[in-house]
C-alpha positions as semicolon CSV with decimal commas, in nm:
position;residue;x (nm);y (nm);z (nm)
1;X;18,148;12,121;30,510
2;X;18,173;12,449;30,661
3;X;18,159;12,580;30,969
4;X;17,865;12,626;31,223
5;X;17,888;12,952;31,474
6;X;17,507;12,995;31,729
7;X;17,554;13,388;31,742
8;X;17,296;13,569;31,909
9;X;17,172;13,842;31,730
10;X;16,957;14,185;31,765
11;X;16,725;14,318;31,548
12;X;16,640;14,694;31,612
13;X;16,379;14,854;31,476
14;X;16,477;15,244;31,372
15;X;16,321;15,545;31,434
16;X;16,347;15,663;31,091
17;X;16,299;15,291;30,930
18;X;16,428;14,957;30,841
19;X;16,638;14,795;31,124
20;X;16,960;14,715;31,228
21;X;17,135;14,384;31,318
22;X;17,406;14,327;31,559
23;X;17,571;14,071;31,736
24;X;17,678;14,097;32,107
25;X;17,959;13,879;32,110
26;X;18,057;14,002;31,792
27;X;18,092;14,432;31,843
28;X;18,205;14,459;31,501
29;X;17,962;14,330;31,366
30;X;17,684;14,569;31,217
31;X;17,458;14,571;30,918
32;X;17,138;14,672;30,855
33;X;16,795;14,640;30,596
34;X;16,491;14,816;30,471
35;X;16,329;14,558;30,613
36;X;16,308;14,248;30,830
37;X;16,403;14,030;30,507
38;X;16,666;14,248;30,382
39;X;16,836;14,290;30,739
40;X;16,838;13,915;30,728
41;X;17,009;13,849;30,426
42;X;17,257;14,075;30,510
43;X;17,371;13,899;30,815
44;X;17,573;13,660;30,628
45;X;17,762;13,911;30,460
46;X;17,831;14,060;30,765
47;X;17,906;13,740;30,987
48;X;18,166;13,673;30,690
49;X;18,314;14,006;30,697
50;X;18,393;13,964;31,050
51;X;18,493;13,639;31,017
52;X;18,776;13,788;30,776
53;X;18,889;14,049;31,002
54;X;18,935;13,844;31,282
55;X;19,118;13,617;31,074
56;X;19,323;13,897;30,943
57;X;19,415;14,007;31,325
58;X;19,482;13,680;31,470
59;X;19,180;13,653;31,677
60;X;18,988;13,355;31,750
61;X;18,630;13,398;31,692
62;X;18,422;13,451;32,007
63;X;18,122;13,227;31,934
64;X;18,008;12,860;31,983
65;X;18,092;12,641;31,685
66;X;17,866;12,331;31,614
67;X;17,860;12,029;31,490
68;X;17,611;11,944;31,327
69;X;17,712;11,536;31,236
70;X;17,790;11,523;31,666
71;X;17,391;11,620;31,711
72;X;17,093;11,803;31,645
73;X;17,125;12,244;31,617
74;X;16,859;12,393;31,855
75;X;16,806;12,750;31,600
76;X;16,554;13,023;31,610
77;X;16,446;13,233;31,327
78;X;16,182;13,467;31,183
79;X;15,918;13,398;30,964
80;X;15,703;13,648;30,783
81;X;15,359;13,641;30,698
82;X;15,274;13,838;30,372
């Protein structure tokens, strides 16, 4: 199984459109979408990017792990309504 990070993350509406995702316990980490959806989907693409780089430097990665067999993962997400 692979592993669990709880990262909070920002989504930022632009001025100009779409939004923007970061995370602030991981600076490096920046992506964005047209949308809500595609700023989403990007996240994991990002989160593994990081997760690379780090790994690359020698740097553990700043963020809670879980377990999910130890007990139950308290998430939050966003759902749209067409």
């Amino acid at each position: 199984m692979s592993t669990l990070f709880k990262l909070p993350f920002l989504l930022t509406p632009q001025p100009e459109g779409g939004y923007t995702v970061t995370c602030p316990v991981l600076p490096e980490l920046v992506t964005e979408g047209d949308t809500v959806e595609e700023a989403l989907a990007n996240v994991h693409d990002a989160v593994a990017a990081v997760r690379e780089l780090y790994e690359d430097l020698g740097k553990p990665m700043p963020a809670m792990t879980v377990e999910p067999a130890q007990s139950p993962i308290w998430f939050e997400g966003l759902v749209t309504q067409p």
